[in-house]
N, C-alpha and C positions, 0 to 999 in steps of 0.2 A: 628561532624564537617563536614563542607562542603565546598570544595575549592573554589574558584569564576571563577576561566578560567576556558568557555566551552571548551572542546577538549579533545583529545585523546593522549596519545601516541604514534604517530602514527609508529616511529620505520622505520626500514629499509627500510620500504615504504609507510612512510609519504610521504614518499616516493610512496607511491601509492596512490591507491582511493578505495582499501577495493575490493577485486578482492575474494579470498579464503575466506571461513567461520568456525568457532569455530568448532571444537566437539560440542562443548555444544550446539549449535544450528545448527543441522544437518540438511541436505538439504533431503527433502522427497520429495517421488513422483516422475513423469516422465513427463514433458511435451515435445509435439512434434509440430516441425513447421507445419502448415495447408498449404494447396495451395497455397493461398497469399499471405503470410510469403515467403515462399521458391520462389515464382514469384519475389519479390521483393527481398530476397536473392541473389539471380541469377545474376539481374541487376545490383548490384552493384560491383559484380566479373567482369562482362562484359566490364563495361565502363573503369576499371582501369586495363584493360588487355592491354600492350604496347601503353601506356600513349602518347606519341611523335608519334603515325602512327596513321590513321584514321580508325573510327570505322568499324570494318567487320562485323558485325552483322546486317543483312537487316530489322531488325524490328526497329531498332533504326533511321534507316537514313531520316525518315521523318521529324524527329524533330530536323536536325542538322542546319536547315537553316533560323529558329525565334524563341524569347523564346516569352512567353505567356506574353501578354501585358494587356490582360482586367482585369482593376481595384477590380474586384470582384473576384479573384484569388488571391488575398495577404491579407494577415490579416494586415499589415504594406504598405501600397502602398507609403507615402511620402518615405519609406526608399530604396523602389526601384526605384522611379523615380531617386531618386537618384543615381544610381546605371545607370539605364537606362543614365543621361544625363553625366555620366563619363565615358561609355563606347564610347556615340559617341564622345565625344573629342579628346578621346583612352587612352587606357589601355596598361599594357606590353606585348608583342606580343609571341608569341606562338615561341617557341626555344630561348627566350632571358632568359641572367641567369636571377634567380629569387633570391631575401634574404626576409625572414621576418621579420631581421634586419635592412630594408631598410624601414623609413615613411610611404614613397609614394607607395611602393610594400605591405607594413602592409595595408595601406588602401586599398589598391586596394581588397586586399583578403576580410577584412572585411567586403565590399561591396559586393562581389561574395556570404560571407557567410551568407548576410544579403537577398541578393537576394534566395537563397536555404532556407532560415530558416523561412521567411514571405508566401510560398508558403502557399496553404491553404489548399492544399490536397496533397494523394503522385501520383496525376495523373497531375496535376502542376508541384510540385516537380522533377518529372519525366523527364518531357518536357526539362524541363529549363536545369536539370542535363545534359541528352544529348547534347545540344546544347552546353555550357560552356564547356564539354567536346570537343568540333570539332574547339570552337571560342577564350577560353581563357586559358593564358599561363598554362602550365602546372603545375609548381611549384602551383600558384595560385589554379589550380583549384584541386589538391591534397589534400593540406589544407584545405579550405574551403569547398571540399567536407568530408573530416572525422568529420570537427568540427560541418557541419550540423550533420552526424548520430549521434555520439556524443551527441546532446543538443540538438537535437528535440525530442518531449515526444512521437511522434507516431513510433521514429524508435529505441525505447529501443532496445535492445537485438540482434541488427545485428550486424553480424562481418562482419570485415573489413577483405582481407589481410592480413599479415605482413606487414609494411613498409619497411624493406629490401626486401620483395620479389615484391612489389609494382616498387619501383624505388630503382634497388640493386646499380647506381651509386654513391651513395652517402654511401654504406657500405660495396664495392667491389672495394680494388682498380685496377686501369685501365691493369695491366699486365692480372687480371684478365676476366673482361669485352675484352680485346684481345681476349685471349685464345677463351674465348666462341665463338665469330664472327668470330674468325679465321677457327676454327673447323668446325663451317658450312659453309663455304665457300668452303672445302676440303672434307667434308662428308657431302653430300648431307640429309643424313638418321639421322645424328646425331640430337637427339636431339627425334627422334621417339620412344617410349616406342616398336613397333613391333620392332627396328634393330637387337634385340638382342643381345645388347650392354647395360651397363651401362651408362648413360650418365654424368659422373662426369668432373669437373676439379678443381685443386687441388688450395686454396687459402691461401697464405701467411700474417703476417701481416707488419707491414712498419718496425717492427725492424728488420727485414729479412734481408734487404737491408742498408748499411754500411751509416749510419746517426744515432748517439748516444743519441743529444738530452738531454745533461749529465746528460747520466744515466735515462734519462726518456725512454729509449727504453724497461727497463727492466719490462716495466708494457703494451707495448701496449696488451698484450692478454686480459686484464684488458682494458684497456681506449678505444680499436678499438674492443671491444665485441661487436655483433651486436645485442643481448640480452639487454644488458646495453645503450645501444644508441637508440633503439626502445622505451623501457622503459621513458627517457626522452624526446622525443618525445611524448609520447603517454600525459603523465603527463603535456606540457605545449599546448597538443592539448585538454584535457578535463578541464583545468583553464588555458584560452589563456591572454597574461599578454592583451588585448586590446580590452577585452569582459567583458562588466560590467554587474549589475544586472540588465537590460533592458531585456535580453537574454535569461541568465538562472540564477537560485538565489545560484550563489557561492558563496555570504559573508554567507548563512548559513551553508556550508561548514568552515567557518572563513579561508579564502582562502587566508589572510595574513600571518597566522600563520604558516599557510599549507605549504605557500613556505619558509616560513625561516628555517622551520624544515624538509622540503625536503630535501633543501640544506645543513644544515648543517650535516644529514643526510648522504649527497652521497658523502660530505665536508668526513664524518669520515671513512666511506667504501676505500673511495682511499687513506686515511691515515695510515690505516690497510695494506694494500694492502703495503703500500711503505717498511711499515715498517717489514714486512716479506722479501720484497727483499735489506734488509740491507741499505735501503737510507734512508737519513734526512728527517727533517721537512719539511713540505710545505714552499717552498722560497717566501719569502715576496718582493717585488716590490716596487718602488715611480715612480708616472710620471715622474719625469726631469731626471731619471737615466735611463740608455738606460738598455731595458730587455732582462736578457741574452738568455733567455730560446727561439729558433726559432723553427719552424714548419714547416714540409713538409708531407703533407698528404698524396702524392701519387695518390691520386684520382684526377680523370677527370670529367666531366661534359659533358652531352649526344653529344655535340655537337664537343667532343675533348677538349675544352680548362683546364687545368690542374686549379685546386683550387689555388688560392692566397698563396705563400709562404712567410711566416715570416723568414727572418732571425736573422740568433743568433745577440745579441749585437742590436736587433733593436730600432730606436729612432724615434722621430716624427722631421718630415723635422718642419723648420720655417713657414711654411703654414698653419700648425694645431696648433700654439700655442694660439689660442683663443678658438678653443675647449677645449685643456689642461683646460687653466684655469676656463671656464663652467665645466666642469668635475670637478676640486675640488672644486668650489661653491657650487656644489651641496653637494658634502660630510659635507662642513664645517655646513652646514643649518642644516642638519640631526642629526650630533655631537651635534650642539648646541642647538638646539630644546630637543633630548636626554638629555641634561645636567640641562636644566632649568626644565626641568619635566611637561612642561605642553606646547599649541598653542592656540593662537588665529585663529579661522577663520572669515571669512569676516562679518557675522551676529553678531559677538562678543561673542559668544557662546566661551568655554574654552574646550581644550581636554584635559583630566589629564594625564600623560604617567607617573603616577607611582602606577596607577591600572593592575597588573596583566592581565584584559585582552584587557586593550592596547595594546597589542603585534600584536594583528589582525589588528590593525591601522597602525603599524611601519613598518608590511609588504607590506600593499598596499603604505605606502607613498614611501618606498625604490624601491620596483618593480612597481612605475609610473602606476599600472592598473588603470580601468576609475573610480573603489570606493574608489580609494584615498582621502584623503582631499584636498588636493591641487598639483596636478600635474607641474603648471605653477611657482610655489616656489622652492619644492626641485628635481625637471628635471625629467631627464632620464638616470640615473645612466647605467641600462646595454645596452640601447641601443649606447650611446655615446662611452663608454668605448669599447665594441664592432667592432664600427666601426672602433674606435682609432688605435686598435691593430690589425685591417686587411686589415690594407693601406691607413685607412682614408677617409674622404667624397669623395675625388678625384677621386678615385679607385674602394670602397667598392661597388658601382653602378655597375659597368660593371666586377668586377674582385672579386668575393667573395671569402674570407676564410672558413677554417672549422670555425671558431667562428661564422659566420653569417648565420645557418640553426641550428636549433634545433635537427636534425639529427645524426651532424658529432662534434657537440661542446664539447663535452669529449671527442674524441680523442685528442684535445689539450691539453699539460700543463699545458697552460696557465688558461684555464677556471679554474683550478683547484685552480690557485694564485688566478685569479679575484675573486671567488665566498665568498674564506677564506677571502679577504679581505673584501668585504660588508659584511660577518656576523662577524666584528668585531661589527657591529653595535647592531646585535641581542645581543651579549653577555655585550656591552655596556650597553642596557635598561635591560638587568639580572640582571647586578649587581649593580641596584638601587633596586632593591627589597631586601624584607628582606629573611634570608634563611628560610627553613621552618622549622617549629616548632616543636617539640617533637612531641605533639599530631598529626600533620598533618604527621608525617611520620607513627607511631607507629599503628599495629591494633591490639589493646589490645586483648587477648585470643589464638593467633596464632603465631606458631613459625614453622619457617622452620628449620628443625632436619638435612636436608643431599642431597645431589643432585648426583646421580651418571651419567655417560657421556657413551655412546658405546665410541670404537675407530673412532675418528676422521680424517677421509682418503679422501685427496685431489687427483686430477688427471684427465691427458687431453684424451678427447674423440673426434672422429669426429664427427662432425655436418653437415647436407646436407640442403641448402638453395636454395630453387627453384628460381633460376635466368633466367627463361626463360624467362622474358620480355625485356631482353637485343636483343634479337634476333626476328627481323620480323617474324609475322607470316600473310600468307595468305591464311588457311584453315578457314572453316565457325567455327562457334560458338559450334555446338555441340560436334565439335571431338577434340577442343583443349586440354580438359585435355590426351590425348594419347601424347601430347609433352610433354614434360619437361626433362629440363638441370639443374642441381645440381653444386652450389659452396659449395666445400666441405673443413673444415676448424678444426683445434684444436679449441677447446675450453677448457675451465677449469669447472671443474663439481667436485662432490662429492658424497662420497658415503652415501645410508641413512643413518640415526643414530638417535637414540632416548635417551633422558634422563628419568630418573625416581626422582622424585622431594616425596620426604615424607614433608607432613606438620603434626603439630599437632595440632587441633583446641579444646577450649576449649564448643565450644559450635558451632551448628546446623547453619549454614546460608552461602551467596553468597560473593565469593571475586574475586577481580581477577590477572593474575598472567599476570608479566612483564617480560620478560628476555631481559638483553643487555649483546652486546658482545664488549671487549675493549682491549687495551692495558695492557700485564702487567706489574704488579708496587711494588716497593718493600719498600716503606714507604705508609701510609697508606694516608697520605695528600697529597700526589703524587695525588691521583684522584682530587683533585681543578681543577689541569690542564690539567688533561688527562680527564677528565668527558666528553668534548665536543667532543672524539675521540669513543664513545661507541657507538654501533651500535643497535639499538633495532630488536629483531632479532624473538620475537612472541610476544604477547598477547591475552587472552582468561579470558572470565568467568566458575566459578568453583561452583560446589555445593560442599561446604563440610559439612562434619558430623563431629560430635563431636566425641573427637578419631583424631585415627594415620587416616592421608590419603595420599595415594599413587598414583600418576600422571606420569602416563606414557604416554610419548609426542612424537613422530615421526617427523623429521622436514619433510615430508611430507604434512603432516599438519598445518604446522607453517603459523599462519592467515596470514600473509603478501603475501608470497611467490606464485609464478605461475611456471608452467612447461612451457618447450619447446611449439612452436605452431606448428602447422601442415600448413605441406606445403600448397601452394598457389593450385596446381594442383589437390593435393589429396583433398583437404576441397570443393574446387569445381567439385571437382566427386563425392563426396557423394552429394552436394546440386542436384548436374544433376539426380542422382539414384534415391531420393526421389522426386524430382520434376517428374519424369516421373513412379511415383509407383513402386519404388523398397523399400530397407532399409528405414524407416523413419529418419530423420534428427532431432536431439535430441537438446532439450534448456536449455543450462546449459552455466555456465561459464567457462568451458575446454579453449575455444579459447578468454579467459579474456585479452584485452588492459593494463588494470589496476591494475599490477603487479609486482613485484620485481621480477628478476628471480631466479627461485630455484635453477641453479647451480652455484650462486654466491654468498651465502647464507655463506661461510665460504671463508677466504683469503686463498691464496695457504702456503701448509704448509712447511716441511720440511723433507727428508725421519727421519732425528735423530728427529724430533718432534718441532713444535716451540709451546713456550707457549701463550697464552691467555689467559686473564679471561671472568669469565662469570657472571652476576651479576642479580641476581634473585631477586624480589619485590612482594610480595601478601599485597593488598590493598584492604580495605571494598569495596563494589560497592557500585557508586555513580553513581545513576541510569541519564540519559543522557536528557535533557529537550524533545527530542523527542526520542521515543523509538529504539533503532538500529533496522533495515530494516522494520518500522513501514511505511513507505510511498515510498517504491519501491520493486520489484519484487528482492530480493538479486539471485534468483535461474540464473539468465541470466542477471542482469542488475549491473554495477558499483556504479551508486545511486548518481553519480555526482552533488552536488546543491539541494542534499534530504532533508540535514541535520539532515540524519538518520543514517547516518553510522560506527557512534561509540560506542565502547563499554559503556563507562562512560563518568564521565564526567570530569577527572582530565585533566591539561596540557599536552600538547607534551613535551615529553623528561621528564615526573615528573619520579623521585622525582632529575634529573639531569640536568634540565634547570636553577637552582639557584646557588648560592654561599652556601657552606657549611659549619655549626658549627660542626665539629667532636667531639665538645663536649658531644654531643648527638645523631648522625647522625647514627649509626648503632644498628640499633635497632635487635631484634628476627624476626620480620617479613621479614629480609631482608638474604640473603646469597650468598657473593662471594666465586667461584671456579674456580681455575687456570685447564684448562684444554691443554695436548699438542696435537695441530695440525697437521698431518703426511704427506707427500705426497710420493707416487707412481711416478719414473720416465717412467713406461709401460705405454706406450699410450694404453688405451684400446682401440682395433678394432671396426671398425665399423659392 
């Protein structure tokens, strides 16, 4: 048997784009940056060193005052005259806010991005980078500059920054950003690795400060992680919703599919999350009832002005009641289209939506990207909605919310109602399918005997985030990494732990093993509704033998999951060390974009233990129509648009994306275990 949706699994970071790799295919060898690698390494730490002041680096400043105009320089020229005749019209201007939530700022970027991405060399490339850096808005040229390294194929394997250490305004709030400025104003030295000083300052998060948020305060170390908000960042910078397959080839990624199961996804992580801190269910909303849920982010914006505040009980004035009702035209289209099971498009061609891997279609039509079927039909669901909820057209232009940056949008509540509510849609086209079948669950020969857990120990540590771009600097290029200022902050972390998984197989060959983490439940149909609350939390291929086998797992290695990244300072001193013949600078995916973070891998526990289940799957392999990292470097590269990057080839979220017959549903090959979650009130030291 062979299921018909290509995809994966993808699990708590379907969330991701496949960042860590199996045991089973273990990473060999060493490779090392060369001169021109590391030349061009350099440059990109350079140009995104204090974003908002002009460039100090005198080899750059040639090129700040025209980008490269000759035709023979672009692989695309119609897309950058175009580009060319909107910028002399004018574009958003350098300190004015920026949203990507905003049309007309979306294009703009995409033009910026089109402009970097049609260069035809990286000595073009180059030119123009600088210049955009000196000429265009910031926000803009941020963007557009990640999603070029991102999706151009000559600049696999470079890392970026952090984006909080890039622009920490947007993940520091402003008591913070004070402090920092304040301090070098009063110590001259601070901020110098010789002072002999530590350079830290201490970072709270917004539940600190006496605003409840009912009861949403109890999750900001959760919702304002700067881990968890880079993360989605990074994720809608390498499948940008406004980037179709002209660019890079994300529908073979099935990049529909990918976002519904992202979301629903990071939908079930924050439902986890609630439900350890003893709150309900995610509150469901209507437009015409004013939402009670309000927002204040605390954050400021480089130039002072404080993020757009929602408050509680908020409504839309009579001015936006025509967006309202766009807004649910477009839901009602989507329902109904859903219901009838199939569309017409304009050629008369028919779509079927009750093939299984329709689901890659229902994502592009709900999240409006340019491989939809029809954009002009069923809208702009998030960008509308968006707007809606952060003051409306009026406003949203000149006065952004956290909802309107990809950045800061899980800090809000909010996004967390919005997102439950459009995958009501995903679960809608589920449960027209049929469930699955005995045989499609069952892998005859194979039974899972027993799962044993280490102790499971939650608990907060500090975290030190190089924020020195907050603070001017006027020393040359070589000596900057001897600065750095650290925002230092709790975060939630865990401690390792390994399972040990016995299977029994009846006989010699490859399968591969699921594990999700869920709510627990204490009738066994409980899981109908709790299924969409499981978090997928590894996956991996397995050689077994015939006989007892023993899998010892580490979530170390748990394929989704990445570690901390290294600071902005330190990563560009080792690039400096090796660019100038010291250490060589190693190509690996350490400093991996395309990750779930690993110390959020388990919800906070309990010191008396909270329980969880854990719910274990081994399934035949079903080898993948291209071979996982069959056509990109896995050892330093994401594989973004490879459509190589999966295991096999079953669904995201199988065998828990359908409706279930417990008539037959728990087979031998499957095995749930309640395990209790601990926490530690000892802050561990830094």
């Amino acid at each position: 048997m062979r299921l018909t949706v290509v995809a994966i699994a993808l699990g708590l970071v379907a969330l991701t784009s496949a960042a860590s790799y199996p045991t089973s295919q273990p990473v060999t060898g060493v490779k090392y940056a060369d001169k021109e690698f590391l030349y061009k390494q350099k440059f990109f730490f350079e140009v995104l060193r204090n974003i908002h002041l002009p460039l100090q680096f005198e080899e750059y400043l040639p090129y700040t005052k025209s980008y490269v105009t000759d035709e023979s320089k672009y692989t695309n020229f119609q897309e950058v005259v175009e580009f060319f005749n909107y910028y002399k019209v004018g574009i958003l201007g350098k300190g004015e806010l920026f949203s990507i939530y905003n049309k007309e700022y979306m294009k703009q970027t995409y033009l910026v991005f089109t402009f970097f991405f049609n260069s035809v060399d990286f000595d073009t490339f180059y030119k123009n980078v600088v210049w955009a850096r000196e000429n265009v808005n910031e926000g803009i040229f941020i963007q557009a500059l990640t999603m070029a390294v991102f999706h151009r194929p000559d600049l696999k394997g470079f890392v970026l920054p952090a984006i909080y250490e890039i622009y920490p305004y947007y993940f520091f709030n402003t008591e913070v950003i004070h402090s920092v400025t304040f301090r070098k104003l009063y110590d001259q030295k601070f901020g110098f690795v010789s002072n002999g000083k530590y350079n830290v300052v201490y970072s709270n998060y917004t539940a600190t400060y006496p605003v409840e948020y009912f009861g949403e305060d109890k999750l900001s170390y959760f919702t304002e992680d700067i881990g968890l908000n880079a993360y989605y960042y990074y994720f809608m910078m390498d499948y940008p919703y406004f980037i179709g397959t002209e660019k890079s080839n994300l529908y073979k990624d099935r990049r529909g599919e990918l976002y519904l199961y992202m979301y629903q996804q990071l939908i079930a992580r924050y439902y986890l999350e609630r439900q350890v801190n003893f709150m309900g269910p995610i509150e469901e909303f209507d437009y015409d009832i004013p939402l009670k849920t309000g927002y204040w982010s605390k954050l400021s914006y480089y130039n002072g002005i404080p993020f757009f505040v929602r408050n509680d009980y908020y409504s839309f004035s009579k001015d936006f009641y025509y967006q309202v009702t766009v807004l649910k035209d477009y839901e009602l289209r989507i329902r109904q289209v859903i219901d009838k099971g199939y569309y017409y498009l304009e050629d008369g061609s028919k779509i079927d939506l009750r093939k299984p891997e329709s689901v890659d279609i229902l994502g592009n039509m709900i999240f409006a990207n340019p491989d939809s079927v029809d954009n002009d039909f069923f809208g702009y669901l998030e960008m509308y909605a968006r707007q809606l909820y952060s003051g409306g057209a009026k406003f949203y232009k000149f006065f952004p919310s956290a909802l309107m940056h990809f950045e800061t949008s899980l800090r809000d509540p909010f996004f967390y109602q919005l997102y439950n509510r459009f995958l009501t849609f995903y679960y809608q086209f589920k449960h027209y399918l049929q469930p699955y079948t005995y045989e499609e669950l069952y892998f005859k020969g194979v039974e899972i005997k027993g799962v044993v857990f280490d102790k499971l120990l939650t608990y907060f540590d500090y975290f030190d985030s190089d924020v020195s771009n907050v603070i001017p600097m006027k020393t040359s290029g070589e000596k900057f990494f001897d600065f750095s200022v650290f925002a230092r902050q709790k975060r939630i972390n865990h401690k390792p732990f390994s399972y040990t998984l016995d299977v029994y197989s009846e006989a010699a060959g490859k399968g591969v093993v699921r594990v999700y983490m869920g709510p627990k439940f204490y009738d066994f149909k409980q899981l109908e509704y709790l299924k969409k609350y499981f978090v997928e939390v590894d996956q991996y291929l397995y050689d077994f033998v015939a006989g007892k086998n023993t899998i010892v797992r580490n979530s170390r290695d748990f394929y989704y999951s990445v570690r901390d990244r290294t600071t902005y300072t330190d990563l560009y001193k080792k690039i400096m060390t090796a660019y100038n013949g010291g250490e060589k600078f190693i190509l690996d995916n350490s400093e991996a974009h395309c990750g779930f973070p690993d110390r959020l891998l388990l919800p906070k526990g309990l010191p008396s233990g909270y329980e969880m289940t854990f719910y274990f799957i081994v399934t035949p392999y079903y080898a993948p129509k291209v071979q996982q990292f069959s056509t990109y470097d896995y050892t330093y590269s994401c594989g973004v648009g490879s459509g190589s990057k999966y295991i096999d080839d079953l669904p995201f979220g199988y065998p828990l994306d359908r409706d279930i017959d417990f008539s037959y549903f728990y087979t031998k090959n499957m095995y749930f275990k309640d395990v209790l979650i601990y926490h530690s009130d000892e802050v561990k030291p830094f």
